[in-house]
C-alpha positions in Angstrom: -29.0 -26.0 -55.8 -29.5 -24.8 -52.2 -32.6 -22.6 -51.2 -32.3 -20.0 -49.0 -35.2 -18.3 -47.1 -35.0 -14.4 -46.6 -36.2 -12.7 -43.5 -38.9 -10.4 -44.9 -36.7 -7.1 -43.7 -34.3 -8.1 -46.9 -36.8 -9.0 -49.0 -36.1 -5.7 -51.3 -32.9 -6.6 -52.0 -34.4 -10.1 -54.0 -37.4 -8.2 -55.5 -39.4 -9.4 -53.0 -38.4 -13.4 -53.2 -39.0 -15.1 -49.8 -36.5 -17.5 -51.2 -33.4 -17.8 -53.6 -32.1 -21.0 -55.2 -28.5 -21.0 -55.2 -24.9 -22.4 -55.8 -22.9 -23.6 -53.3 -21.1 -26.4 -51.4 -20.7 -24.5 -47.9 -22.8 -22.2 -46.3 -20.3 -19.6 -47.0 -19.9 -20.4 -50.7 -23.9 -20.1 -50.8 -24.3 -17.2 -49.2 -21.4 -15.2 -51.8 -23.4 -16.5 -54.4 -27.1 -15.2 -52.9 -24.7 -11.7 -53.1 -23.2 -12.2 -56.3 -27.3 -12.8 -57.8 -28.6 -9.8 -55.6 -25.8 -7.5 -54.5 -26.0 -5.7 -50.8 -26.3 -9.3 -48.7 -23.0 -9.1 -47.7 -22.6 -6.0 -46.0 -26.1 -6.6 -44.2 -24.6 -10.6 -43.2 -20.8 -9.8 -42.2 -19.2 -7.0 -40.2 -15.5 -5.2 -41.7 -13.6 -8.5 -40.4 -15.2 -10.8 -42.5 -17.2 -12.6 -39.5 -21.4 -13.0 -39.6 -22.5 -9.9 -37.3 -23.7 -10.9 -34.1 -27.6 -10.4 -34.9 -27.4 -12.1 -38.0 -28.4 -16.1 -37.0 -28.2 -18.4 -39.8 -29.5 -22.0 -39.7 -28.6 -25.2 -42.0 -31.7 -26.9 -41.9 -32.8 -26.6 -38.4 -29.1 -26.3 -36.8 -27.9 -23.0 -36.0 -24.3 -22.5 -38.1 -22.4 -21.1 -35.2 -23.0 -25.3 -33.9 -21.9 -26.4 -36.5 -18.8 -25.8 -38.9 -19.8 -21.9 -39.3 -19.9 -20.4 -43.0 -17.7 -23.9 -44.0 -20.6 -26.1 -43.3 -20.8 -28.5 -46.4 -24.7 -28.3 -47.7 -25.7 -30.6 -49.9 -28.4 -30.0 -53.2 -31.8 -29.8 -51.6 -30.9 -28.4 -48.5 -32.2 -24.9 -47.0 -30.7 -22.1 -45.5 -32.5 -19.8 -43.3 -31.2 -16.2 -42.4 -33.1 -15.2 -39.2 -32.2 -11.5 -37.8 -32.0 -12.0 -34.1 -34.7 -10.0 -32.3 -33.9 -7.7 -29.6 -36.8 -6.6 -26.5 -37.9 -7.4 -23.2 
C-alpha cells in the first residue's frame, strides 16, 4: 500500500480524507487507482494529452516526480505521495 496526502482543495472528492491508502507500483499506477476509489482525480491531475497539468506538483517522498522518472517512478509499500497544487502570487 502507498499513502497519498490530498491538498485540502480536493479533499471533497475523498470525503474529506487528508490521505488515501492505495495500490500501486509507480506513481502513475497509484494515482489511477486514488481515481478508480474516488472518481474526478484524474481530470483535476492531467490535461486532454495525458500529461500532469503544469500546476499540479507531485512529490515521491520529498522528491519532486518531474526529477525523477515522472508518473513511472517505482514506489515501493510504505511510501507517500504528496499532491501539492502549485501556488500562484507575488
Amino acid at each position: 500500500m502507498v499513502s497519498i496526502r490530498i491538498p485540502t482543495q480536493l479533499r471533497t472528492l475523498t470525503g474529506g480524507a487528508s490521505e488515501v491508502s492505495v495500490e500501486g507500483t509507480t506513481v502513475g499506477e497509484a494515482l489511477t487507482a486514488l481515481d478508480t476509489a474516488h472518481p474526478g482525480f484524474a481530470e483535476r491531475l492531467y490535461d486532454e494529452s495525458g500529461a500532469l497539468r503544469r500546476f499540479v506538483n507531485v512529490f515521491l517522498a520529498e522528491d519532486d516526480i518531474r526529477f525523477l522518472s515522472g508518473v513511472d517512478s517505482p514506489v515501493t509499500d510504505g511510501q507517500t505521495i504528496s499532491i501539492v497544487p502549485a501556488v500562484a502570487g507575488g
